[in-house]
TIDOPA-23977 format. One line per field, with one value per residue (C-alpha): x, z, y; residue number from 0. Coordinates in nm, 4 decimals. Each point is the difference from the previous one (the first is absolute). Layout:
# residues N
c1	[X, ...]
c3	[Z, ...]
c2	[Y, ...]
seq	[NUM, ...]
END
This chain:
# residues 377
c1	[11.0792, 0.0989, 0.1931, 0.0033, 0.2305, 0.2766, -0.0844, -0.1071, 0.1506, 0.2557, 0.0706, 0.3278, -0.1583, -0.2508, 0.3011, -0.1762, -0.0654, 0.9445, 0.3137, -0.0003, 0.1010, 0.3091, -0.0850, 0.2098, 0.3305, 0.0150, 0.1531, 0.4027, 0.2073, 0.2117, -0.1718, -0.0108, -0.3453, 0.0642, 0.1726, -0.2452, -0.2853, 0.2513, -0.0409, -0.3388, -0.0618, 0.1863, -0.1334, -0.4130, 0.1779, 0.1247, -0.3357, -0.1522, 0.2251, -0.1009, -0.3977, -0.0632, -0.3373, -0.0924, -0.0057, -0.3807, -0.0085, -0.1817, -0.3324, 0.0265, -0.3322, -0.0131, -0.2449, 0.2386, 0.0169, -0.2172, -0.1266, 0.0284, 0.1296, 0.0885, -0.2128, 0.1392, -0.1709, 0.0901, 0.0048, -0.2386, 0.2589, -0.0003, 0.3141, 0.0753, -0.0073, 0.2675, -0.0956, -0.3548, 0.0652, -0.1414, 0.1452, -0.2149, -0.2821, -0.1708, 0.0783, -0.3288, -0.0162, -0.2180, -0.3559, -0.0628, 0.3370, -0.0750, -0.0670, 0.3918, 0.1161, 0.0140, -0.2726, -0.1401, -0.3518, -0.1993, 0.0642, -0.3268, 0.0353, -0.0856, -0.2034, -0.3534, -0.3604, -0.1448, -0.3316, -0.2130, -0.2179, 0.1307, 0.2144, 0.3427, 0.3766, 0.0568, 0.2470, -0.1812, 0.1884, -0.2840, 0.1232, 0.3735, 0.0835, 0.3296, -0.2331, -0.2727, 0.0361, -0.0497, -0.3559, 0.0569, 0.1367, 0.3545, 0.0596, -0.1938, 0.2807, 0.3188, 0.0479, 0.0840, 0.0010, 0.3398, -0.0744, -0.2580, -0.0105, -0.2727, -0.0035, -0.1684, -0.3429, -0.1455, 0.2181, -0.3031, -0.3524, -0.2952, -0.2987, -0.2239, 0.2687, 0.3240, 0.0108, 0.0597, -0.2778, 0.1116, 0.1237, 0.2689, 0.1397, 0.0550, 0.3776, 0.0775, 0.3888, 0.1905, 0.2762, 0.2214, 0.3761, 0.2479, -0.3199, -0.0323, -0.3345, -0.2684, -0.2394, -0.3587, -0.2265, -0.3742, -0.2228, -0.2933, -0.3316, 0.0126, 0.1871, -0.2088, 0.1403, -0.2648, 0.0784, 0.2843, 0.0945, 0.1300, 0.1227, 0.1478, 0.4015, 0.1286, 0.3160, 0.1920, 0.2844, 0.1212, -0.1324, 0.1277, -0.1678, -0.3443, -0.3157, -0.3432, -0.2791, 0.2277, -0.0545, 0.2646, 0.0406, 0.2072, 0.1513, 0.1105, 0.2641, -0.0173, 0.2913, 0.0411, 0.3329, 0.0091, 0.1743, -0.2791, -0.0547, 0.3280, 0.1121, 0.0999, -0.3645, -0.0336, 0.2521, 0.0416, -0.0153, -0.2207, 0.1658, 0.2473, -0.2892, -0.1677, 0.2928, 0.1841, 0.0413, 0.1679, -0.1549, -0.3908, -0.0984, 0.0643, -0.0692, 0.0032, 0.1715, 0.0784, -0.2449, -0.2287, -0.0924, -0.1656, 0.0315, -0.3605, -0.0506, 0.2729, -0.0228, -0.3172, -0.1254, -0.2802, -0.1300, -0.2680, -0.0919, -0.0810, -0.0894, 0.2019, -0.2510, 0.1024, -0.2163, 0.0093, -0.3309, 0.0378, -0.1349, 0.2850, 0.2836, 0.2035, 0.2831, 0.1979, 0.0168, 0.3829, -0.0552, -0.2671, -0.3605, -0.2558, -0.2192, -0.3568, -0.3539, -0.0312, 0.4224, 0.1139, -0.3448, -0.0034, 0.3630, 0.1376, 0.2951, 0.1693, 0.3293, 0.2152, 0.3834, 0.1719, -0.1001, 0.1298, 0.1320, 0.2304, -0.2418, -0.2645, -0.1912, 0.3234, 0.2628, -0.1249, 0.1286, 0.1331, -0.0407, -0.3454, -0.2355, -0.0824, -0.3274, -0.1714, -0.3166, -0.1342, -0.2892, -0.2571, -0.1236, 0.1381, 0.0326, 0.0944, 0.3135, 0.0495, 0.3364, 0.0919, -0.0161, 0.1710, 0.2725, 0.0477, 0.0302, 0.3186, 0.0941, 0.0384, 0.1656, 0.2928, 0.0416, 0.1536, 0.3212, 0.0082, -0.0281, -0.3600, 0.0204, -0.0277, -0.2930, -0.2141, -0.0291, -0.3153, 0.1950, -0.1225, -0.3313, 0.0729, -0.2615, -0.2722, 0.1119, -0.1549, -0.2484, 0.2408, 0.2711, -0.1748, -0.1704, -0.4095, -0.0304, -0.1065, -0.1392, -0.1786, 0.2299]
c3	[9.2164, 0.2803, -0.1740, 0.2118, -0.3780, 0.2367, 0.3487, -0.0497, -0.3679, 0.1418, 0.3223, 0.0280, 0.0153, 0.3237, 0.1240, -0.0159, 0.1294, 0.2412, 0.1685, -0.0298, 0.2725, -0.0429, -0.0833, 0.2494, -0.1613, 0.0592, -0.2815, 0.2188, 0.2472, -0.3198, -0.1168, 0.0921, 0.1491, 0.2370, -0.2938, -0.2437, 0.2510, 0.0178, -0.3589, -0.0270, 0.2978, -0.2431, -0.2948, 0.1625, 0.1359, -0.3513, -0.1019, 0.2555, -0.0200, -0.3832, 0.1018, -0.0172, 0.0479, -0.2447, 0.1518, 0.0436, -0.1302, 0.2518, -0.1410, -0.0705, 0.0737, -0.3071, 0.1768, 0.3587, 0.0523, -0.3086, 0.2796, -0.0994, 0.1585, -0.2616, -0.2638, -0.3631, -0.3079, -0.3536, -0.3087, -0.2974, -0.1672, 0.3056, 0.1269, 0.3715, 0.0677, 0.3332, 0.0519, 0.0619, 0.3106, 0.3190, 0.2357, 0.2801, -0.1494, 0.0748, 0.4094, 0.2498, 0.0272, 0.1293, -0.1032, 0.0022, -0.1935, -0.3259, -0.1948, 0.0461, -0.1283, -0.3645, -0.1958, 0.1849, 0.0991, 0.2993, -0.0270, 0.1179, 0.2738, 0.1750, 0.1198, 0.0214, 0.0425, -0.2911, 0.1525, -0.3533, 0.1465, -0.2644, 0.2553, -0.0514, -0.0021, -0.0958, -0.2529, -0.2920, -0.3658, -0.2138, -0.3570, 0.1049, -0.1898, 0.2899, 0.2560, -0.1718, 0.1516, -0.1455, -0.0829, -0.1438, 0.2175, 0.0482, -0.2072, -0.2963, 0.0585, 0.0137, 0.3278, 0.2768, 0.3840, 0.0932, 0.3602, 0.2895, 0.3527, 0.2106, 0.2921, 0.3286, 0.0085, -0.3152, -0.1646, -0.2244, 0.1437, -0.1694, 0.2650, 0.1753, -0.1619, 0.1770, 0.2105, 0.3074, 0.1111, -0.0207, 0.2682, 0.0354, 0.2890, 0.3400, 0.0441, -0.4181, -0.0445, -0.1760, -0.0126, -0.2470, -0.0731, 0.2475, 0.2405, -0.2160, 0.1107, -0.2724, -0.1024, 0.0676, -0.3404, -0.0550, 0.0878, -0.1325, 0.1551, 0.0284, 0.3605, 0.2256, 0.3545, 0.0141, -0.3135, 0.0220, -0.3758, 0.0976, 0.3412, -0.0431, -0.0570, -0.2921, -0.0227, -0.2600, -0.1801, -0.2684, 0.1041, 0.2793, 0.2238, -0.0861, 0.2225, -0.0918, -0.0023, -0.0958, -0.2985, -0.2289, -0.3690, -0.2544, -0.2606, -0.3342, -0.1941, -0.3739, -0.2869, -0.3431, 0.0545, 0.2117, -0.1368, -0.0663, -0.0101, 0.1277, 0.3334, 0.0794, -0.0472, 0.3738, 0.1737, 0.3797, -0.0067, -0.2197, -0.1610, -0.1791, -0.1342, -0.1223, -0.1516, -0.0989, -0.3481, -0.2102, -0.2792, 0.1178, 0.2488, -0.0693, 0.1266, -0.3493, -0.2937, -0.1932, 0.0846, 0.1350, 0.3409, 0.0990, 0.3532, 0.0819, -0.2743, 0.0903, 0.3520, 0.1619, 0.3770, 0.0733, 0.3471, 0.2295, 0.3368, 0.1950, 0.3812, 0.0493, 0.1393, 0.1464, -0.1930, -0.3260, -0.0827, -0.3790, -0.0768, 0.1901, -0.1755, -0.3418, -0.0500, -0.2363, 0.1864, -0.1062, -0.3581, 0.0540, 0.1859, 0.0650, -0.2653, -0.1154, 0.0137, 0.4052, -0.0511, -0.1895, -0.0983, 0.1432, -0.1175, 0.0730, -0.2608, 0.0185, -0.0223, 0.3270, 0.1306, 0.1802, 0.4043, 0.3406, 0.3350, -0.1103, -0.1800, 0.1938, -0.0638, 0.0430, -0.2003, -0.3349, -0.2803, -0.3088, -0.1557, -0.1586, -0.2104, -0.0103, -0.0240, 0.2734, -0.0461, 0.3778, 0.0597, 0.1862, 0.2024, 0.3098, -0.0460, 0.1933, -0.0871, 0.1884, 0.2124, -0.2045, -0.3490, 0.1325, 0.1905, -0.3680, -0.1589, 0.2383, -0.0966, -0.3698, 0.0996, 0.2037, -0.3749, -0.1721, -0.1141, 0.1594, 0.3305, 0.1298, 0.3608, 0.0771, -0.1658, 0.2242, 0.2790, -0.0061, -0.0947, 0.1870, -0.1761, -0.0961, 0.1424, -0.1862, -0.2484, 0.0070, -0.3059, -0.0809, -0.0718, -0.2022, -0.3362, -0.0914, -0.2726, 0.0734, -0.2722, -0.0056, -0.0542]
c2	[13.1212, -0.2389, -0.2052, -0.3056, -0.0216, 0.2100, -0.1131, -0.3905, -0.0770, -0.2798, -0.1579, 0.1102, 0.3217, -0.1293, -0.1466, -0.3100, -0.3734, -3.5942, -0.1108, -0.3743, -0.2151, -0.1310, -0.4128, -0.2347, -0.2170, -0.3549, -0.0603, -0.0880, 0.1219, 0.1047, 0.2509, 0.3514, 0.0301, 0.2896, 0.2129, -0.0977, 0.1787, 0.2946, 0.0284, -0.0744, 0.2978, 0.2344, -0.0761, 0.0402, 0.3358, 0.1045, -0.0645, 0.2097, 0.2723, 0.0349, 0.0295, 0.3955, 0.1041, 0.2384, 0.3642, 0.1511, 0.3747, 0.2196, 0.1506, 0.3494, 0.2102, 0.2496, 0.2239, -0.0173, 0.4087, 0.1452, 0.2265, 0.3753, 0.2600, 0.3045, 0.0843, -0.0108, 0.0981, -0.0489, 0.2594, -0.0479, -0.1905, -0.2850, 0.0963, 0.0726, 0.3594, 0.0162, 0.4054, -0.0981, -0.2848, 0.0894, -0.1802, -0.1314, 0.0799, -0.3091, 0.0788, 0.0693, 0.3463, 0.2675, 0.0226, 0.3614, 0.0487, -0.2409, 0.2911, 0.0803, -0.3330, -0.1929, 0.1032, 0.2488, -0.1844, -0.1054, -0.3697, -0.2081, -0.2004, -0.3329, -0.1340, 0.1830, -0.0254, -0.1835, -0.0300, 0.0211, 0.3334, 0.2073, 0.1871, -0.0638, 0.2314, 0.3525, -0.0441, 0.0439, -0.1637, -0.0201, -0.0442, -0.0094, -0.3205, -0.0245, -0.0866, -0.2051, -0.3624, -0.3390, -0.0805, -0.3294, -0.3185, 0.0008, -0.3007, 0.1617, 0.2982, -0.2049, -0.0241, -0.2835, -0.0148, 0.0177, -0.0007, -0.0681, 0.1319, 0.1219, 0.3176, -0.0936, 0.1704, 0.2112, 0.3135, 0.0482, 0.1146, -0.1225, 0.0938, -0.2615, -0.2775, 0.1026, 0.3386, 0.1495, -0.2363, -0.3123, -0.2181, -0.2834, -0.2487, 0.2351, -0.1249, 0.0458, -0.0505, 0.2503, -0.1132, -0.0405, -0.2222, 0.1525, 0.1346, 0.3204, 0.1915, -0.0658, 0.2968, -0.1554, 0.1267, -0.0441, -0.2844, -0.1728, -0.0555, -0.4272, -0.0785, -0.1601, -0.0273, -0.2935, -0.1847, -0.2939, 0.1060, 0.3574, -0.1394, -0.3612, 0.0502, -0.1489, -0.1984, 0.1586, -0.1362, 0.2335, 0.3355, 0.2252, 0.2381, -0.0704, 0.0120, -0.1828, 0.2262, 0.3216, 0.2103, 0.0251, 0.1809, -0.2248, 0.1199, -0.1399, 0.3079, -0.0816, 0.1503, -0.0248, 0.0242, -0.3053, -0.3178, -0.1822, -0.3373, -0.1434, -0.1043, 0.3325, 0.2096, -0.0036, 0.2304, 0.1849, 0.2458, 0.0922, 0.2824, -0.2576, -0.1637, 0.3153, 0.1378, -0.3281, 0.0343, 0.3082, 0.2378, -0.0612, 0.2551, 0.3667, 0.2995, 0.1639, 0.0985, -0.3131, -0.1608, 0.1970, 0.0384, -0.3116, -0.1617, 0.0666, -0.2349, -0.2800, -0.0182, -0.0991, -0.1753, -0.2329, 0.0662, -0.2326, 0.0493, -0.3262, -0.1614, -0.3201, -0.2628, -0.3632, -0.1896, -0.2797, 0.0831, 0.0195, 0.3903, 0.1324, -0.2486, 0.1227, -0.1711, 0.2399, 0.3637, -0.0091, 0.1219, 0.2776, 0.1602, -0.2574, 0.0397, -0.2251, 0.1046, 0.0793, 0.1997, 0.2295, 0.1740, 0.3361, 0.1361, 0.3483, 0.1373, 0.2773, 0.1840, -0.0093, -0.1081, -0.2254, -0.0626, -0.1360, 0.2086, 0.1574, 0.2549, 0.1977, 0.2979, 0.1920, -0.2166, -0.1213, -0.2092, 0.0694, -0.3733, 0.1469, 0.0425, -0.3669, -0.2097, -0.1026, -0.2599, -0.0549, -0.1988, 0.1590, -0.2754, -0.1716, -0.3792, -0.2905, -0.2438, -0.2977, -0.0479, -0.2916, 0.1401, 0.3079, -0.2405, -0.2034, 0.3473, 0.0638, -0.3266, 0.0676, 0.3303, -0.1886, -0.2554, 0.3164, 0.0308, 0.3274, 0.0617, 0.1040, -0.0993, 0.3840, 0.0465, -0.2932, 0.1941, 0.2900, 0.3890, 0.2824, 0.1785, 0.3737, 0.2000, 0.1308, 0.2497, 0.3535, 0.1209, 0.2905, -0.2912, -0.2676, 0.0014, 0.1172, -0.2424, -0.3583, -0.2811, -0.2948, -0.3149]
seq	[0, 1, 2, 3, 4, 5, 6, 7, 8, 9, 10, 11, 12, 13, 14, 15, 16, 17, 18, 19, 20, 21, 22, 23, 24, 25, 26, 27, 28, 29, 30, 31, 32, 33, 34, 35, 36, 37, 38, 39, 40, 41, 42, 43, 44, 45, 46, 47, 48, 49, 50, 51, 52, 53, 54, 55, 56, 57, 58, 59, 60, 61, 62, 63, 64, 65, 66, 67, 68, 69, 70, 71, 72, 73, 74, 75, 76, 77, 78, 79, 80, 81, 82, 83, 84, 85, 86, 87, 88, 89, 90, 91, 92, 93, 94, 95, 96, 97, 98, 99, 100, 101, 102, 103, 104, 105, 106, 107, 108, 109, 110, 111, 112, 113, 114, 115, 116, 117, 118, 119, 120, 121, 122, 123, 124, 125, 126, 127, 128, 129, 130, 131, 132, 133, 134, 135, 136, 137, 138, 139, 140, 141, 142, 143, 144, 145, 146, 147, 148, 149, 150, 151, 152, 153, 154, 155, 156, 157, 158, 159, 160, 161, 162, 163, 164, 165, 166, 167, 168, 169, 170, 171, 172, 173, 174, 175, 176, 177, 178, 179, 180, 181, 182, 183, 184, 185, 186, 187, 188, 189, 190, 191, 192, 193, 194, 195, 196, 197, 198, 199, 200, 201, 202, 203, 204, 205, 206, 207, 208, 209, 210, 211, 212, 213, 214, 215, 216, 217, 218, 219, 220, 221, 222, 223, 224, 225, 226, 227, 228, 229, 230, 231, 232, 233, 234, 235, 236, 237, 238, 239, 240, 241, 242, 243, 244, 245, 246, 247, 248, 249, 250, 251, 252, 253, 254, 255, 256, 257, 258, 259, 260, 261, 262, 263, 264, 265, 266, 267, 268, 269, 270, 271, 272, 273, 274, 275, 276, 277, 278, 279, 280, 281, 282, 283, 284, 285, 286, 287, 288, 289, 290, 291, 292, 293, 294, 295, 296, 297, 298, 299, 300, 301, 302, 303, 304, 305, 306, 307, 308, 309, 310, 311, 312, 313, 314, 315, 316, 317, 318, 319, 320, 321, 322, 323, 324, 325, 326, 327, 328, 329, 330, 331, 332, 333, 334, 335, 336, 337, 338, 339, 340, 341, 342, 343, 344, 345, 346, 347, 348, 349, 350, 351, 352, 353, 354, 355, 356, 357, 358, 359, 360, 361, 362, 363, 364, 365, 366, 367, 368, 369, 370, 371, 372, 373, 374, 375, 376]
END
C-alpha cells in the first residue's frame, strides 16, 4: 500500500509550513515643574515599555508537501513494509515502458475522447474492481475538491462539442506567469468573430492570462484524503491536497488497493463570454462543475490519470488509475463569475496564485493508452 501513513503521516515528515500630555504647573515658582514633567515622561515611558503585544503564531499548512514521490506499501498487519518502496515511482515515465514499472500494468491515461459513440480506449478492465471508477457523486463517496484550475483549450474530446473543430479569438494568448509557452488544447464551436460577447475584452481583476471568447477546460481534483472542511481543503498544488492526510489512500495490502476509489476529478469545458446576461452567470464555480438542468447532464466517467504538458503520448503518468467525470458538452461561463471564482481562489490560506493563470492542455491521448470502459454519471 501507499501509505501516505509513511510518506504524509506528520509534517515534520513533509517538512512542512496613550501617553498623556504632560498638564502645565502654575501652581509657584517653588515647585519643581520641569522635574515633575521629567518624571511624569518616565513614568508614561515605563508604562509603554511594559505594553508587549502578544506574539502571532504563524499558520502551519498540514498538507504543505504531502506530494509523493516513492511508493510505500504496508504488510497485512498495517505496518510499513521498507523492502517493498519504489522510489520514484510516482515520476513521468515512458509510455511504452509501464509494463516495466510498479505493478506491472498499462496505466490509463488522460485525457481522451469521451464522445458517447460507444468508441472509446483499448485498454480493456472489465471486471477488474482496481480500475472501476466512482459511479456515485463525489460527495456521496467521501470526497471534497481540494483544488480548482483550468488548461487553456480542451484535453478531453467530446465530438461536435469541443474538437479539432472548434475555433477561438485569432491572436489567443498563451501565455503563462514568467511568459512560459502555453500548449493550445481543443475548442468549442461558440466564437463568433461578429458577436461583441466573444470579442469585447473584459477587465479582469483576479484572474490572469485570460482571453474572452477562448475555450478553456476547468478542472475541480477531489480526495478523500483531503482535509476537509477546514481552512486548509484548498491546496496548490494539488497533489498536497489529494494526498494531505495519512492512512486513507493505498495502493494495497492493508487496506486494500483503493486510490481509484479516493481520488476523483470533475472536468467542464466552457467559452468565456462578456456578457451579464443571467444564463451565463453562476456565482459559485470555486467549489465544483456547473451543474442544474441545462449542466452537468451528459457526464462521461471513466478510469484515467493525472494531466498537463509535461505528459504526452510518449511520457505518461504514474499518478493513475483515478476517476475522471467530464462533461460532454461545451458551455459558456461568463468573465465575471469566472473572475469572482479567481477571487475566492486568492482568499485561501494557501497560496493559489499559480493556479489563476490557464496550464498547458496535454494533447489528446492515443486509444492504445487510455481506458475502453466509460459510464454514465
Amino acid at each position: 500500500m501507499l501509505t501516505l501513513l509513511s510518506a504524509f503521516s506528520a509534517p515534520a515528515q513533509r517538512e512542512l509550513l496613550f501617553s498623556s500630555l504632560p498638564t502645565e504647573a502654575l501652581l509657584g515658582d517653588s515647585l519643581p515643574v520641569e522635574e515633575e514633567e521629567e518624571e511624569d515622561e518616565s513614568e508614561e515611558e515605563e508604562e509603554e515599555e511594559t505594553t508587549v503585544e502578544p506574539e502571532v503564531e504563524p499558520k502551519i499548512n498540514p498538507c504543505a508537501g504531502a506530494k509523493p514521490k516513492d511508493a510505500t506499501f504496508t504488510d497485512g498487519d498495517g505496518n510499513v513494509d521498507p523492502s517493498r518502496t519504489i522510489p520514484y515511482y510516482f515520476d513521468n515515465k515512458d509510455c511504452a515502458e509501464m509494463m516495466d514499472h510498479g505493478f506491472g500494468v498499462m496505466l490509463p491515461q488522460s485525457g481522451m475522447d469521451v464522445t458517447g459513440d460507444g468508441e472509446y480506449g483499448d485498454l480493456d478492465y472489465s471486471g477488474v474492481g482496481l480500475f472501476e471508477p466512482i459511479l456515485t457523486n463525489y460527495e456521496e463517496a467521501g470526497l471534497c475538491a481540494v483544488n480548482v484550475h483550468w488548461h487553456l483549450g480542451a484535453e478531453h474530446r467530446s465530438e461536435g462539442q469541443f474538437d479539432e473543430n472548434g475555433s477561438g479569438p485569432p491572436d489567443h494568448h498563451r501565455a503563462l506567469a514568467g511568459g512560459a509557452d502555453v500548449r493550445l488544447g481543443l475548442q468549442c464551436h461558440y466564437y463568433d468573430e461578429e458577436d461583441s460577447i466573444y470579442t469585447t475584452p473584459y477587465e479582469w481583476e483576479y484572474c490572469k492570462g485570460m482571453e474572452v471568447g477562448q475555450t478553456y477546460e476547468i478542472h475541480w481534483p477531489h480526495s478523500a484524503a483531503g482535509d476537509c472542511g477546514t481552512e486548509w481543503q484548498y491546496q496548490y498544488p494539488f497533489y498536497d491536497g489529494v494526498f494531505c492526510k495519512p492512512d486513507v489512500i493505498s495502493l494495497g495490502d492493508s487496506p486494500p488497493f483503493n486510490v481509484n476509489k479516493k481520488i476523483g476529478v470533475e472536468g467542464q469545458v466552457f467559452v468565456i463570454v462578456n456578457s451579464d446576461d443571467e444564463v451565463y452567470q453562476n456565482d459559485d464555480l470555486f467549489d465544483g462543475a456547473w451543474k442544474d438542468a441545462t449542466h452537468w447532464q451528459n457526464v462521461a466517467t471513466y478510469i484515467g490519470s493525472t494531466t498537463g504538458t509535461s505528459r504526452d503520448n510518449e511520457v505518461c503518468s504514474f499518478y493513475a488509475p483515478i476517476t475522471w467525470k467530464v462533461d460532454r458538452i461545451c458551455h459558456q461561463f461568463s468573465a465575471k463569475s469566472v473572475d469572482l471564482m479567481c477571487k475566492k481562489m486568492l482568499e485561501q490560506p494557501d497560496d493559489m496564485e499559480p493556479d489563476v493563470w490557464p496550464h498547458g492542455a496535454r494533447e489528446l491521448v492515443l486509444t492504445n493508452f487510455t481506458s475502453a470502459n466509460m459510464y454514465r454519471k
